[in-house]
ZADO-1210 file (C-alpha; in nm, 4 decimals, padded with zeros to 6 digits):
<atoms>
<atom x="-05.6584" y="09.1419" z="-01.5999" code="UNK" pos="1"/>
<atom x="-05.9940" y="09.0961" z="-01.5153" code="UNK" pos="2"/>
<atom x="-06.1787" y="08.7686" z="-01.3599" code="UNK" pos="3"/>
<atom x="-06.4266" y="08.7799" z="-01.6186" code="UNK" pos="4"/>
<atom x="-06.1912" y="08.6745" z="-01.8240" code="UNK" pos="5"/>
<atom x="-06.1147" y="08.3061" z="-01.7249" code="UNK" pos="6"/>
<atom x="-06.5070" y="08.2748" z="-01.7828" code="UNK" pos="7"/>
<atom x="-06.5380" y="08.4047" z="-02.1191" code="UNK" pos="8"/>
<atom x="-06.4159" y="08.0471" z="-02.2798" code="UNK" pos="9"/>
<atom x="-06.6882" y="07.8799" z="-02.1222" code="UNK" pos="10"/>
<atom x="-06.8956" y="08.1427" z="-02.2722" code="UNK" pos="11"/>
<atom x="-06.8238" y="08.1121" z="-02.6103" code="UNK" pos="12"/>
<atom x="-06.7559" y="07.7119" z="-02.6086" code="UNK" pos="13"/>
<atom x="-07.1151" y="07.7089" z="-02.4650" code="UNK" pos="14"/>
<atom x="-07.2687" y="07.9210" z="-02.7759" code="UNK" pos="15"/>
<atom x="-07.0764" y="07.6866" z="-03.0146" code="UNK" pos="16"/>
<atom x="-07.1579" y="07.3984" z="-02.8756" code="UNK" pos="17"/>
<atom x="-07.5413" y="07.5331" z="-02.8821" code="UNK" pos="18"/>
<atom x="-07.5202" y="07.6082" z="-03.2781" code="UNK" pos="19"/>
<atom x="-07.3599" y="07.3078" z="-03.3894" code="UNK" pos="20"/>
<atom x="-07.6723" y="07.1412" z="-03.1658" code="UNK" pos="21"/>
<atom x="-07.9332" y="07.3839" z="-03.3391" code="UNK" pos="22"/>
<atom x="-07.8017" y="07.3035" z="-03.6440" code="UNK" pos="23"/>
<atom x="-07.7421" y="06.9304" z="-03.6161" code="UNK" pos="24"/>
<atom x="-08.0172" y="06.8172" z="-03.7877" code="UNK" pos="25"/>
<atom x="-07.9998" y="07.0626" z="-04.1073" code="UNK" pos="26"/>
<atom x="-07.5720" y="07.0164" z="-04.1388" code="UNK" pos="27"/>
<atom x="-07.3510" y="06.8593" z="-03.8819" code="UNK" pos="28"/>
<atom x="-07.5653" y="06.5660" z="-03.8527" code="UNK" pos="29"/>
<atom x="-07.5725" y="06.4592" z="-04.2092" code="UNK" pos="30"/>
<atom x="-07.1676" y="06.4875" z="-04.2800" code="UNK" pos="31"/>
<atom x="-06.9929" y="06.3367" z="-04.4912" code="UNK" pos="32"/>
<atom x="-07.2313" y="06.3298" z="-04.7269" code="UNK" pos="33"/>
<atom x="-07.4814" y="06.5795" z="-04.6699" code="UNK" pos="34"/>
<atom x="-07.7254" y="06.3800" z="-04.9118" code="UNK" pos="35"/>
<atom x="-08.1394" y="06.4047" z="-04.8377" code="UNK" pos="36"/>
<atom x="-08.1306" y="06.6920" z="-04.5787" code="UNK" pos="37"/>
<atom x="-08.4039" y="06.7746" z="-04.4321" code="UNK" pos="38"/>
<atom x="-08.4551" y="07.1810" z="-04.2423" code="UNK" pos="39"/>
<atom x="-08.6422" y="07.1467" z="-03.9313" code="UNK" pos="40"/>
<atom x="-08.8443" y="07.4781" z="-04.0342" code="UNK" pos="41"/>
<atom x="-09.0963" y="07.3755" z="-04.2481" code="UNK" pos="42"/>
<atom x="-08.9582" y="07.0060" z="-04.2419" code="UNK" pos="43"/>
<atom x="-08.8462" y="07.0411" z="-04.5985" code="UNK" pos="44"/>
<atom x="-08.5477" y="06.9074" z="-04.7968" code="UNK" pos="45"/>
<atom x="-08.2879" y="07.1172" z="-04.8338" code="UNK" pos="46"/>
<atom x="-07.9632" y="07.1066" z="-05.0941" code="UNK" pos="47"/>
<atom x="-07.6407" y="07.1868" z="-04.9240" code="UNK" pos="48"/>
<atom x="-07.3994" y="07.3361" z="-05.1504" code="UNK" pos="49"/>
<atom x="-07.0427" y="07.4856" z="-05.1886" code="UNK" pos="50"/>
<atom x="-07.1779" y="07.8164" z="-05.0180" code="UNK" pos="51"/>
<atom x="-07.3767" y="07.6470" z="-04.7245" code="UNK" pos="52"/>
<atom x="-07.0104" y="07.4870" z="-04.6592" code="UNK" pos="53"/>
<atom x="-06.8151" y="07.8105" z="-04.6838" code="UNK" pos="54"/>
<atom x="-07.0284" y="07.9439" z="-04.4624" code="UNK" pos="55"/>
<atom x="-07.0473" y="07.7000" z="-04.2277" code="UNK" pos="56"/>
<atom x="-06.6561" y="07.6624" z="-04.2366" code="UNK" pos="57"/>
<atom x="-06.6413" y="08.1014" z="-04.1725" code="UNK" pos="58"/>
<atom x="-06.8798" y="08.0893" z="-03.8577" code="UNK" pos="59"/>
<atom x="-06.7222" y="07.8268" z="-03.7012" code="UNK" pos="60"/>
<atom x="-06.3732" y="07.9388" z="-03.7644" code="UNK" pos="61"/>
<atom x="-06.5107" y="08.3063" z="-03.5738" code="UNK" pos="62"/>
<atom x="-06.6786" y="08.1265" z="-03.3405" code="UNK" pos="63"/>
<atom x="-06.3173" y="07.9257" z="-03.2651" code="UNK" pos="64"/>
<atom x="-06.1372" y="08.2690" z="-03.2416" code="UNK" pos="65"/>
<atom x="-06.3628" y="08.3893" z="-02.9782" code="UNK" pos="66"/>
<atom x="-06.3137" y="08.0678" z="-02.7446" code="UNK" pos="67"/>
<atom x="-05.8951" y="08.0878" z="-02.8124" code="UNK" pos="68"/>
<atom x="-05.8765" y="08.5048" z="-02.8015" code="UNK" pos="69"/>
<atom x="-05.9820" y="08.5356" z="-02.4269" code="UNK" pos="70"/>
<atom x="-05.7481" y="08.2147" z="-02.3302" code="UNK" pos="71"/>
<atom x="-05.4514" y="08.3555" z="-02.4521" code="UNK" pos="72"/>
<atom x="-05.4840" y="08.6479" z="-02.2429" code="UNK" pos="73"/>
<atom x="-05.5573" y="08.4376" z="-01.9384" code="UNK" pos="74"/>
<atom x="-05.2247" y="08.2950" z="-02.0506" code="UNK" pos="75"/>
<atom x="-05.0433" y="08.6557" z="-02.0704" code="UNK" pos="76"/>
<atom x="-04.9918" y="08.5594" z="-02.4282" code="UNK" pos="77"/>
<atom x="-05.0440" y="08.8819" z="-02.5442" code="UNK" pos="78"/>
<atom x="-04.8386" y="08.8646" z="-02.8644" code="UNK" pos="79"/>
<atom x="-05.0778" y="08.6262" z="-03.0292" code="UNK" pos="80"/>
<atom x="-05.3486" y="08.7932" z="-02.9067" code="UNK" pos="81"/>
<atom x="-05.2751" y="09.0224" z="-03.1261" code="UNK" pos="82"/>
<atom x="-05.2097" y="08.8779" z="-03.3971" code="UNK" pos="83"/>
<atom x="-05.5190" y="08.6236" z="-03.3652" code="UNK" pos="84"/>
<atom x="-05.6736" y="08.9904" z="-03.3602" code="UNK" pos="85"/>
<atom x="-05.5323" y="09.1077" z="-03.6585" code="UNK" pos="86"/>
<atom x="-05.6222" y="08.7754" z="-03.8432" code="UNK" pos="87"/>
<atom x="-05.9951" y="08.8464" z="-03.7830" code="UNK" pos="88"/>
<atom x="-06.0106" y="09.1489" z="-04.0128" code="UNK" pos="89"/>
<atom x="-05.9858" y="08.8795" z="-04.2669" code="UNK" pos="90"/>
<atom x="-06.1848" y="08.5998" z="-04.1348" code="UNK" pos="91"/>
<atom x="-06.4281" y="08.8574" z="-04.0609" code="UNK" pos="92"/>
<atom x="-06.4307" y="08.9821" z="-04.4249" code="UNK" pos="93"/>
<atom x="-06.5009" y="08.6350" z="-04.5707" code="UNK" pos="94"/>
<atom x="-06.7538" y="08.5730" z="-04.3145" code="UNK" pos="95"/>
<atom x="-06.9672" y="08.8810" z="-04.4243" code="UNK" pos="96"/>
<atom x="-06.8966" y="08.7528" z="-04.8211" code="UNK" pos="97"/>
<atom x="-07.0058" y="08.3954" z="-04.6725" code="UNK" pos="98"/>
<atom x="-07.3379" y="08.5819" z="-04.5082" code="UNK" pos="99"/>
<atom x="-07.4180" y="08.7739" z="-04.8361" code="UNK" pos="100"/>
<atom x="-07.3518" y="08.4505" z="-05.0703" code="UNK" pos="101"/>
<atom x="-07.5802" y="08.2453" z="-04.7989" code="UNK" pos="102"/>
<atom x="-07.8739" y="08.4780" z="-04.8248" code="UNK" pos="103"/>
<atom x="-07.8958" y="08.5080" z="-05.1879" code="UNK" pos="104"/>
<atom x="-07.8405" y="08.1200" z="-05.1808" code="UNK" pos="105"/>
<atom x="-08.1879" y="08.1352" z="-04.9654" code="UNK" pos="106"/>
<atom x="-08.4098" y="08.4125" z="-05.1245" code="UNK" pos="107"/>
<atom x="-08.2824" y="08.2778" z="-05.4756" code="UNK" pos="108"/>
<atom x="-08.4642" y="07.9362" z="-05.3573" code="UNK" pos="109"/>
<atom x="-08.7970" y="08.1090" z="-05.2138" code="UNK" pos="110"/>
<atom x="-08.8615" y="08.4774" z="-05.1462" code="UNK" pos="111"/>
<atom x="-08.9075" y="08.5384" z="-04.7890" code="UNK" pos="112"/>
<atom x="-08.9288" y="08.8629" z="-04.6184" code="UNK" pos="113"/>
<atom x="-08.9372" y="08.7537" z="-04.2913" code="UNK" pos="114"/>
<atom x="-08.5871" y="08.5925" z="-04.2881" code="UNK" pos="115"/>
<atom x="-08.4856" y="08.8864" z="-04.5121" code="UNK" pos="116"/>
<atom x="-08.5891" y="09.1312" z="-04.2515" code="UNK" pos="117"/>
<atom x="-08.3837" y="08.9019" z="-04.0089" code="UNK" pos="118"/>
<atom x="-08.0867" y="08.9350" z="-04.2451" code="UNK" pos="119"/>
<atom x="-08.1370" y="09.3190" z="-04.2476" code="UNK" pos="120"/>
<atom x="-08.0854" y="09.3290" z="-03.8601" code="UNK" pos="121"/>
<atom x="-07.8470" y="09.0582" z="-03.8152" code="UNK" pos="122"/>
<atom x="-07.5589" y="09.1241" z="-04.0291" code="UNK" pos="123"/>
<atom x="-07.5230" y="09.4907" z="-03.9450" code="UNK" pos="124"/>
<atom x="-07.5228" y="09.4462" z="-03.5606" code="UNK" pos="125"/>
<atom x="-07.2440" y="09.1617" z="-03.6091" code="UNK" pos="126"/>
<atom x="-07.0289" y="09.4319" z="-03.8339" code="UNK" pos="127"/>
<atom x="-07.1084" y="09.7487" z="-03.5371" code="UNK" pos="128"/>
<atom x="-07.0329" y="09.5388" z="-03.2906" code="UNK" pos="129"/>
<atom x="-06.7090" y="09.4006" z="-03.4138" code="UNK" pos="130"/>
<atom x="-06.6211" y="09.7339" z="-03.5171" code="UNK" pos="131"/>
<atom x="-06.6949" y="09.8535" z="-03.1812" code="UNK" pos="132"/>
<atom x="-06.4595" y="09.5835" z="-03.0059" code="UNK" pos="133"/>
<atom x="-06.1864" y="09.6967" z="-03.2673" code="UNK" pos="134"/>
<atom x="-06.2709" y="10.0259" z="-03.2445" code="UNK" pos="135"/>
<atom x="-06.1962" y="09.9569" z="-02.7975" code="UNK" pos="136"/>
<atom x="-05.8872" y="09.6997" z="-02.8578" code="UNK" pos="137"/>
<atom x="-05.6572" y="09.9444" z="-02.6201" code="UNK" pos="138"/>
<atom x="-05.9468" y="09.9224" z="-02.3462" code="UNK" pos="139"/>
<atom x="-06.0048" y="09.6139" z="-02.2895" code="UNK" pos="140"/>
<atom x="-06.2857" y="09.6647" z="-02.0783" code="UNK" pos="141"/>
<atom x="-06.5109" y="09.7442" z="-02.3254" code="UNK" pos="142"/>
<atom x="-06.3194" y="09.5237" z="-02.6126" code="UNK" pos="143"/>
<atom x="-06.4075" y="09.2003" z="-02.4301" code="UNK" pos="144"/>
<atom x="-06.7808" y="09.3200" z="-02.4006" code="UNK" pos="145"/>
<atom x="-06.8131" y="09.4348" z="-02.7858" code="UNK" pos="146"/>
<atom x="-06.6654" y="09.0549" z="-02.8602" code="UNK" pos="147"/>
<atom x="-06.9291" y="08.9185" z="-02.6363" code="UNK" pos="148"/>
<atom x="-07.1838" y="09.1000" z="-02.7963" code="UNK" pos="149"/>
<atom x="-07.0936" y="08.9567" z="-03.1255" code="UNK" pos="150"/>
<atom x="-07.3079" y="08.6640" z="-03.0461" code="UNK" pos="151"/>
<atom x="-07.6119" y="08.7817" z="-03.0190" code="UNK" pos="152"/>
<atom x="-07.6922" y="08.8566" z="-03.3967" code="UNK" pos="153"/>
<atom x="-07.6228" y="08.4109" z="-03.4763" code="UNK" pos="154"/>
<atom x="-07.9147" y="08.3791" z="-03.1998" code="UNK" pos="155"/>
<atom x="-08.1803" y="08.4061" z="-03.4088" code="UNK" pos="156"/>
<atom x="-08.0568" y="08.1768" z="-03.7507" code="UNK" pos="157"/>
<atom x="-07.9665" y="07.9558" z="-03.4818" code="UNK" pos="158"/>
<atom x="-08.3041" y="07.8684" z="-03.2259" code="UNK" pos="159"/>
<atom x="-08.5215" y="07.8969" z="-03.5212" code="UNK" pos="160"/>
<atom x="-08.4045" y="07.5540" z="-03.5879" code="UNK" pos="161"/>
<atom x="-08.5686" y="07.4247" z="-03.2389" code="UNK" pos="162"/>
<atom x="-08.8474" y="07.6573" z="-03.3543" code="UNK" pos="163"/>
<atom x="-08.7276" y="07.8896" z="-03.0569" code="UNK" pos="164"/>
<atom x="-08.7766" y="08.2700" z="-03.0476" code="UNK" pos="165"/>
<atom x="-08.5044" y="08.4014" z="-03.1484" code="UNK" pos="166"/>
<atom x="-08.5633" y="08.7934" z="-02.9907" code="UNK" pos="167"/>
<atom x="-08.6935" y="08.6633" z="-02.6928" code="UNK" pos="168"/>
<atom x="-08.3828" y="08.4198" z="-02.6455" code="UNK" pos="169"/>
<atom x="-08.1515" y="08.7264" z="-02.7211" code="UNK" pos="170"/>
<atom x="-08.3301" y="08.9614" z="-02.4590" code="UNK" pos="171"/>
<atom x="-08.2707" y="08.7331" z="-02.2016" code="UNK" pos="172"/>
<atom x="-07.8871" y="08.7528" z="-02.2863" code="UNK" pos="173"/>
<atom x="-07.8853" y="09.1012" z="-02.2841" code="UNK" pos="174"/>
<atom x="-08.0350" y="09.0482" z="-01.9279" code="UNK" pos="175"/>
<atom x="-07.8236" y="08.7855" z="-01.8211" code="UNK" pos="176"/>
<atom x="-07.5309" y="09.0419" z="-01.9469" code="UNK" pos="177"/>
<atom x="-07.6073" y="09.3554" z="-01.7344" code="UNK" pos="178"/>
<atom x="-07.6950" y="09.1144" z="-01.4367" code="UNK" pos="179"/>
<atom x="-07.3275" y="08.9460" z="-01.4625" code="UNK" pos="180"/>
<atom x="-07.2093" y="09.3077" z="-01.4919" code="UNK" pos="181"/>
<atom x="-07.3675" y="09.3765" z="-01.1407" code="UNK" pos="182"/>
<atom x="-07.2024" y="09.1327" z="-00.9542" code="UNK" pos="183"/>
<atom x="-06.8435" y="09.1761" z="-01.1024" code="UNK" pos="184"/>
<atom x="-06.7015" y="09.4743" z="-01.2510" code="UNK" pos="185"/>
<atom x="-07.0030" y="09.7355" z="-01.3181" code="UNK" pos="186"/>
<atom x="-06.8470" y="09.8379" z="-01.6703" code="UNK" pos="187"/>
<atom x="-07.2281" y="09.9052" z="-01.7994" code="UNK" pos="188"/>
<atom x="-07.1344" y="10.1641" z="-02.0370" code="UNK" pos="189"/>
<atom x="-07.0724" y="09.8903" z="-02.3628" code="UNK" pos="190"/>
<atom x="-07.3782" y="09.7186" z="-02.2330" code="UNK" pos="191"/>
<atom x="-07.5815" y="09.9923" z="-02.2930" code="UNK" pos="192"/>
<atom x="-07.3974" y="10.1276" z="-02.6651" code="UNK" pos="193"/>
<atom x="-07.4923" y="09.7801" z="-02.8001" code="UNK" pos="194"/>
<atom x="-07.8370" y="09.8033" z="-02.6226" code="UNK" pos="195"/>
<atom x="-07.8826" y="10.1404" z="-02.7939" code="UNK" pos="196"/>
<atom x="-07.7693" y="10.0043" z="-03.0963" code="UNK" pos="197"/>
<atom x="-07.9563" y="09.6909" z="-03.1187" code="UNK" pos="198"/>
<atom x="-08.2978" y="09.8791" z="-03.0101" code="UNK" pos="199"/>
<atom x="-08.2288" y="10.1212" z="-03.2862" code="UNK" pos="200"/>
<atom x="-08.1388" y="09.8491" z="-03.5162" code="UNK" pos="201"/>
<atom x="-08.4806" y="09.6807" z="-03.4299" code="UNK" pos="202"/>
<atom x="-08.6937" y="09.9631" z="-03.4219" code="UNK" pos="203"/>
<atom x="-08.5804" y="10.0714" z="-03.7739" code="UNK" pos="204"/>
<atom x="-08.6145" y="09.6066" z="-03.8876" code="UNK" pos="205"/>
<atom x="-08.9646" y="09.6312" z="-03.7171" code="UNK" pos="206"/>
<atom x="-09.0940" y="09.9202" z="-03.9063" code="UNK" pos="207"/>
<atom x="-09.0187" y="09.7885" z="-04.2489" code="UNK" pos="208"/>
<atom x="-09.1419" y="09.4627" z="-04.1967" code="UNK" pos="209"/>
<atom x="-09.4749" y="09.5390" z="-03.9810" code="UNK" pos="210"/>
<atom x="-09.5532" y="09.9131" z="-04.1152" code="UNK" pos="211"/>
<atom x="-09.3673" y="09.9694" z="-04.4479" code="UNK" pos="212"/>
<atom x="-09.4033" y="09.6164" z="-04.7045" code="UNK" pos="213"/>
<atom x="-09.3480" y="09.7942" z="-05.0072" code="UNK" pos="214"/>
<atom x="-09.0417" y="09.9816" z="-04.9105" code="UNK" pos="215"/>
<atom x="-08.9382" y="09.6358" z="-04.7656" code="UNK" pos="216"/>
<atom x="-08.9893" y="09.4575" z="-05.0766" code="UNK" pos="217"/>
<atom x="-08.8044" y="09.7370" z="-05.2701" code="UNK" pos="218"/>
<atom x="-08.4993" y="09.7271" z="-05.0885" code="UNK" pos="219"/>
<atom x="-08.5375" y="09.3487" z="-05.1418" code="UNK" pos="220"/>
<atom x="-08.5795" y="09.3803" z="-05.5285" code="UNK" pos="221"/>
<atom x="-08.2652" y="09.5861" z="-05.5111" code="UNK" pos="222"/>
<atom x="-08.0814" y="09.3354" z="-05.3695" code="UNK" pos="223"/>
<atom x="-08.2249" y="09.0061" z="-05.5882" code="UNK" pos="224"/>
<atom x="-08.3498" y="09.2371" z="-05.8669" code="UNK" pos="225"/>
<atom x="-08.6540" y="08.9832" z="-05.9445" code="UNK" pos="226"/>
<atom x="-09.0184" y="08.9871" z="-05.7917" code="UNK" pos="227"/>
</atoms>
């Protein structure tokens, strides 16, 4: 078993602890009630329905799995490992029906083609890297890495609530990834798939939104089918 992964609790109990913060103000802050909400971007009042909730309830459930999976193999329990594992296919699958319900929630309340953009290149890195890490459960080498790379996509919903940059935050955890790699095991070869992948991903995110509108706003319409 590798060192790495005693740390990767800390890891993940870190990023939860860091969205529940970023998103204190806008949701965790106002329970019970949830009455008068008020989204740090823009400083505007928000409604929080049945969907925010579900989705809310999905993401933190994932983000829950990823603290307990590497503990239980710290803990040789292997068996429910697995079967945590095999649980996520579903919890996975409601979180991506939870993402989809969320944005049209948002673009239903006010167009926006920056944070649709965003959408476009956060949701399909989550699903390719999960894949990936499923795709790798017999070597765990690069299984861990793929999970740990499941993070980065909730970066960017997540700092924009301390008005943060959201890429720049999530370059300097793919730096802070292949620098950890250095000094412990040297399995770069993940690191750079997801690299490749999220460049790709960004490239293809950056050209709609800065050199293509139109095509932008079509695939858009095709989604929300209004103007």
């Amino acid at each position: 078993m590798e060192k790495t992964y005693r740390y990767l609790p800390y890891f993940f109990a870190a990023f939860f602890i860091l969205v529940v913060y970023c998103f204190f103000q806008s949701y965790f802050g106002e329970f019970p009630d949830f009455q008068g909400v008020i989204s740090p971007i823009g400083n505007t009042p928000i409604a929080i329905t049945g969907v925010t909730h579900f989705h809310a309830v999905m993401l933190i459930v994932w983000l829950l799995m990823l603290i307990v999976q590497p503990i239980l193999i710290v803990q040789q329990k292997r068996e429910w490992h697995r079967l945590v594992g095999k649980a996520s296919y579903v919890v996975v699958a409601l979180m991506v029906v939870s993402l989809l319900l969320i944005i049209n929630q948002e673009q239903s309340r006010e167009k926006s083609l920056p944070v649709f953009t965003a959408n476009l290149f956060d949701v399909p890195v989550f699903l390719v890297f999960y894949g990936l890490a499923i795709y790798f459960r017999r070597k765990p080498a690069y299984h861990a890495r793929f999970m740990v790379m499941t993070v980065i996509p909730f970066i960017n919903p997540a700092v924009a609530r301390l008005l943060a940059n959201g890429l720049a935050v999530q370059l300097g955890l793919w730096l802070l990834f292949f620098v950890v790699e250095f000094f412990t095991r040297k399995t770069f070869k993940p690191y750079f798939i997801g690299l490749g992948y999220y460049v790709f991903n960004l490239a293809v995110v950056a050209y709609l939104f800065l050199g293509n509108q139109p095509l932008l706003n079509q695939i858009w319409q095709l989604f929300f089918g209004k103007s």
